[in-house]
C-alpha positions as CSV (number, residue, x, y, z in Angstrom):
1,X,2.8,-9.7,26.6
2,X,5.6,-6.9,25.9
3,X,8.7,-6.9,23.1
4,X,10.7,-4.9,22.2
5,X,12.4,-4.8,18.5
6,X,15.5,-3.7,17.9
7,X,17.1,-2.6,14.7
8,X,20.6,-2.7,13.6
9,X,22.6,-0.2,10.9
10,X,23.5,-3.2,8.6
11,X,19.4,-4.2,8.6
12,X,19.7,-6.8,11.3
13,X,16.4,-7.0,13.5
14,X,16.5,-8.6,16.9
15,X,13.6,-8.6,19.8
16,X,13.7,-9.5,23.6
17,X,10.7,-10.3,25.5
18,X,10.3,-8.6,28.6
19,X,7.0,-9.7,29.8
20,X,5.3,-12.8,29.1
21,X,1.7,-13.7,28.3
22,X,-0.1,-14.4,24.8
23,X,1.6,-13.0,22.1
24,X,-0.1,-10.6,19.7
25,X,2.2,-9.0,17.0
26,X,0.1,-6.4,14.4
27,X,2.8,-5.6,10.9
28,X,2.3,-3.8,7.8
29,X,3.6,-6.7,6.3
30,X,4.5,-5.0,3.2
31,X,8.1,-5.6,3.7
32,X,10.5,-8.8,4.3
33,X,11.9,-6.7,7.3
34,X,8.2,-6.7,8.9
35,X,8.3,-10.2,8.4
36,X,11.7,-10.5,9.9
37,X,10.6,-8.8,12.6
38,X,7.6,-11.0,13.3
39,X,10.2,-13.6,13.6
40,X,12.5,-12.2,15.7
41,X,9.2,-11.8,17.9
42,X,8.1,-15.0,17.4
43,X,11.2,-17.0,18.4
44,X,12.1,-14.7,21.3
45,X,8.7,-15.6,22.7
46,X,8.8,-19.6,21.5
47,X,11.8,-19.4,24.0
48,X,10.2,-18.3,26.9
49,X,7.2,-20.5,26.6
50,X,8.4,-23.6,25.5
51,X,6.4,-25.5,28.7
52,X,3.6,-22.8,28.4
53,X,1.0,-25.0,26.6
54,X,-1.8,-23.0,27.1
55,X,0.0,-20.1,25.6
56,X,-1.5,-18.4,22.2
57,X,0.2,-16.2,19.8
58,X,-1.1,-14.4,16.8
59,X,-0.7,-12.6,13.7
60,X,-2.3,-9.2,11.9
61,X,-1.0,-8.7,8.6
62,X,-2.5,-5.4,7.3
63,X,-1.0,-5.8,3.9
64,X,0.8,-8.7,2.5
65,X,4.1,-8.6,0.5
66,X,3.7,-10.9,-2.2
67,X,0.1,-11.0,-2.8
68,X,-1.1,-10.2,-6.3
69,X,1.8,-12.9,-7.2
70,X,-0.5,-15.6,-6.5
71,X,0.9,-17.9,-9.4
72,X,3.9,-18.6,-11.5
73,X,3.1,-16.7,-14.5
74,X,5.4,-17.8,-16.7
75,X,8.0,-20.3,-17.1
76,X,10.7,-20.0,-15.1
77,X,9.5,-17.4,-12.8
78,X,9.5,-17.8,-9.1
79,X,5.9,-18.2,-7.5
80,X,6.6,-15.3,-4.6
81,X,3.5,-16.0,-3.0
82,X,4.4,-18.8,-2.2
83,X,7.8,-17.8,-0.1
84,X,6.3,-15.7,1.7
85,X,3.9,-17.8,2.8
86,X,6.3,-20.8,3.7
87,X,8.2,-18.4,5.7
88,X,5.5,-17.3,7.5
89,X,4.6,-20.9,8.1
90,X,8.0,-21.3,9.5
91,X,7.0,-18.9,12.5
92,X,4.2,-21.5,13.1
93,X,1.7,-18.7,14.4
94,X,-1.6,-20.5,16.3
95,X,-3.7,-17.7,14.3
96,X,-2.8,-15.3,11.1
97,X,-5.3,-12.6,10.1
98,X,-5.0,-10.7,6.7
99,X,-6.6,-7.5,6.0
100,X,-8.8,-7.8,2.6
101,X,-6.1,-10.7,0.7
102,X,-5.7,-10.0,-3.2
103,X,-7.1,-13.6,-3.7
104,X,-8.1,-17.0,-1.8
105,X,-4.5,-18.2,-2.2
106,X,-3.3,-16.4,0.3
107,X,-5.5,-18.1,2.8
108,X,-5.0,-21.3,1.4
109,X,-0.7,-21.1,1.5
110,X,-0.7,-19.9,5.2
111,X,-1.6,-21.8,7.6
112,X,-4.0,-21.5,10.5
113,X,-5.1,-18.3,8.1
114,X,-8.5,-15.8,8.0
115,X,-9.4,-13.0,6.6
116,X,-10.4,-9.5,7.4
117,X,-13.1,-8.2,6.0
118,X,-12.6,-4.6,4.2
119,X,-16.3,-4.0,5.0
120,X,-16.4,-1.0,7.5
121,X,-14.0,1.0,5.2
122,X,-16.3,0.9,2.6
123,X,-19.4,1.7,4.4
124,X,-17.5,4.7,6.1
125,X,-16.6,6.1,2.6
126,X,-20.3,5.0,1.0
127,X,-21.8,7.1,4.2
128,X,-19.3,10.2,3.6
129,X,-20.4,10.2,-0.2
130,X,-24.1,9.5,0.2
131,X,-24.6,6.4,-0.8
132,X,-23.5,5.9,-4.0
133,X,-23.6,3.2,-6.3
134,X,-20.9,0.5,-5.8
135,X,-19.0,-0.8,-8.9
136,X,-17.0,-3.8,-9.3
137,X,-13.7,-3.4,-11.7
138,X,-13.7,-7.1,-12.8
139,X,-14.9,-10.3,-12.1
140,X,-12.1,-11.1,-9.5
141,X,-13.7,-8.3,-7.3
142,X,-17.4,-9.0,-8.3
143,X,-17.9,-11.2,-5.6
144,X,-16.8,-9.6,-2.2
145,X,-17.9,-6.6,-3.3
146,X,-21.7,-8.5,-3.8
147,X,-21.3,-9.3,-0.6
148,X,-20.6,-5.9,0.6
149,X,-23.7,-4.5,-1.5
150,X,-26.0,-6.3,0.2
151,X,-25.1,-5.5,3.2
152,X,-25.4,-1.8,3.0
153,X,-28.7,-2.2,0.8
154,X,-26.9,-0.9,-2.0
155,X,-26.9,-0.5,-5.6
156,X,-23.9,-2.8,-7.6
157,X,-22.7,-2.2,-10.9
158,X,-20.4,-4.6,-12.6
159,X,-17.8,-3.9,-15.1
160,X,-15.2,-6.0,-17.1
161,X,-11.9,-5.3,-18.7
162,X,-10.7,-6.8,-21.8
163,X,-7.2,-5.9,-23.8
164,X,-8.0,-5.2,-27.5
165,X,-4.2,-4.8,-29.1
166,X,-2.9,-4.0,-26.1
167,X,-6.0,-1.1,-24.9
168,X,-8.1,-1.5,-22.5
169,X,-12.1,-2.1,-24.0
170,X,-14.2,-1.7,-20.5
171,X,-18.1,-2.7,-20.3
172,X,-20.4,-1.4,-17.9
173,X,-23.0,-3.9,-16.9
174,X,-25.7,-1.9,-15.3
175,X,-27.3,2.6,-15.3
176,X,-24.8,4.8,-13.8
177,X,-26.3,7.8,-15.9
178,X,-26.8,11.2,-13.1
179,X,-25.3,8.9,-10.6
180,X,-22.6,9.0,-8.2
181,X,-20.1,5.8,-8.2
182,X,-17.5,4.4,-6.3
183,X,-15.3,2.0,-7.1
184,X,-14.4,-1.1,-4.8
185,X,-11.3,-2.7,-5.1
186,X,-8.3,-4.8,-3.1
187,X,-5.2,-2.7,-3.9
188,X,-4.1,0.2,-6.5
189,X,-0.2,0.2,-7.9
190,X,-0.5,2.6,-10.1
191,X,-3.9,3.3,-10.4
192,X,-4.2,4.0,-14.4
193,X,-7.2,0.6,-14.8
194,X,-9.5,2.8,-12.3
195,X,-8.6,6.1,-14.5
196,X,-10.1,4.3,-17.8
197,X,-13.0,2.6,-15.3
198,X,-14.0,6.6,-14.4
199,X,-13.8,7.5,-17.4
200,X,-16.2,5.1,-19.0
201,X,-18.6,5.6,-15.8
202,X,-18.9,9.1,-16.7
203,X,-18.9,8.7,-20.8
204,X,-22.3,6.6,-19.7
205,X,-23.6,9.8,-17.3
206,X,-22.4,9.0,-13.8
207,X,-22.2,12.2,-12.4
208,X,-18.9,11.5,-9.9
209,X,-16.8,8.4,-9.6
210,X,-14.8,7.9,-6.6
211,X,-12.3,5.3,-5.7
212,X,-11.7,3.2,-2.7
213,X,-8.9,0.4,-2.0
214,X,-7.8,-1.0,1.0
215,X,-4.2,-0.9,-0.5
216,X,-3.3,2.4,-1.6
217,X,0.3,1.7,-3.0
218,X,-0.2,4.7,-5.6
219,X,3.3,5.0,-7.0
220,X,3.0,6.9,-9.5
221,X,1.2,9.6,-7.7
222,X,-2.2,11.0,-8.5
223,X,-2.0,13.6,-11.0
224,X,-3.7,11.2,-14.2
225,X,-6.0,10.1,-11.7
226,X,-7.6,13.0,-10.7
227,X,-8.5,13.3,-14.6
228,X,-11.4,11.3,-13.9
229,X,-12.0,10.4,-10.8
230,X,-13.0,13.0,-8.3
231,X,-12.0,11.3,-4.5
232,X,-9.9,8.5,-3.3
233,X,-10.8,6.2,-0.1
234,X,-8.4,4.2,1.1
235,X,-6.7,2.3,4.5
236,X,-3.0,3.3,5.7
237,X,-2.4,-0.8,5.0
238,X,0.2,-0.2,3.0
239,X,1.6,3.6,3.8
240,X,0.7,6.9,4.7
241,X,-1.0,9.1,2.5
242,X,-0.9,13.2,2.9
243,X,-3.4,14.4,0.0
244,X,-6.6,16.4,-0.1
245,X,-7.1,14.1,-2.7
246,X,-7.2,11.0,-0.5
247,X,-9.3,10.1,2.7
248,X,-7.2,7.8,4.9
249,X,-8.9,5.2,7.5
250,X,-6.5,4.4,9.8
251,X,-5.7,0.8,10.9
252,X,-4.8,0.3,14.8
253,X,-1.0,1.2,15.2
254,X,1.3,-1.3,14.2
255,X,3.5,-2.7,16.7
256,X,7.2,-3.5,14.9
């Protein structure tokens, strides 16, 4: 199957078909046009297949808009979450696969919905560095990140993050000392939680901390982080990165 997206000066995005078969579309997904777009796709090829039974159509989302906003967090507050995912139900997609979700509630709000697993990114940046020991930055990551330890046979490290009048107080449940370290997480905004996470690695003796995220949003550049943490990993999920500071992995082009 073959589209093709078209997109106008005022922000209007339209697709044509022009060959049929299943449909297969692959978006960032870290933008309400990508998610237009998918649409556009989606009912162009509804149109030409509304007596194909047989016919399957799917969806890669490499990085969904919306997803750390998995509740309403305070009163009066929209859950966004939740419209994107009721939009993307609206498409009615026979399959939606999402690259490394912030939390479970992205699966559970959008239907027909897996996950992909993060897992080879972080074995190709735990091979590059040697092996290192893995470290979890909270409970919310403790688990994949388990999961992904004992897989590669390797050492895991947890570590918890508290607020105490408003700074960060971070506990280091395991022996880092002469080590190296690398941090596993979802997504990075700004970054500055892994900064105070290297530095108390290496205030208890780790000998290097690197970083790696699937998300690599960064925006507020890298200049504190490189204060304390010596390398980041990351995917091109979200953008593209052009650092000697970063190692990109790069996700299978995107087709909108």
């Amino acid at each position: 199957m073959k589209y093709q997206i078209k997109k106008f000066k005022d922000g209007q995005v339209t697709s044509k078909i022009i060959e049929n078969g299943d449909l297969e579309v692959k978006i960032r997904g870290n933008s309400y046009e990508d998610l237009f777009a998918a649409a556009a796709i989606k009912e162009a090829w509804d149109a030409e297949n509304t007596t194909n039974k047989k016919a399957i159509a799917t969806l890669t989302i490499y990085c969904l808009i919306g997803q750390r906003s998995d509740r309403r967090f305070n009163k009066g507050e929209s859950f966004d979450l939740k419209v994107v995912s009721n939009f993307i139900n609206t498409m009615q997609f026979d399959n939606v696969s999402i690259l490394h979700p912030h939390s479970p509630i992205s699966l559970a709000l959008i239907n027909n919905s897996d996950k992909i697993s993060h897992y080879k990114f972080v074995e190709k940046a735990y091979n590059l560095i040697g092996k290192p020991v893995l470290v979890s930055p909270d409970a919310g990551a403790y688990k994949t990140t388990h999961d992904i330890a004992e897989k590669l046979n390797a050492d895991l490290v947890p570590s918890n993050k508290v607020r105490v009048d408003g700074a960060p107080l971070i506990s280091i449940q395991g022996e880092v000392n002469n080590k190296e370290c690398l941090i596993v997480d979802d997504l990075a905004d700004g970054g500055r939680t892994f900064k105070f996470l290297a530095e108390a690695l290496k205030k208890q003796g780790a000998s290097k901390v690197f970083l790696y995220v699937t998300h690599a949003q960064f925006n507020y550049g890298f200049d504190e982080l490189k204060e304390t943490i010596d390398h980041i990993y990351c995917t091109n999920s979200y953008k593209d990165i052009n650092d000697d500071f970063v190692t990109q992995f790069k996700i299978s082009a995107f087709n909108t």
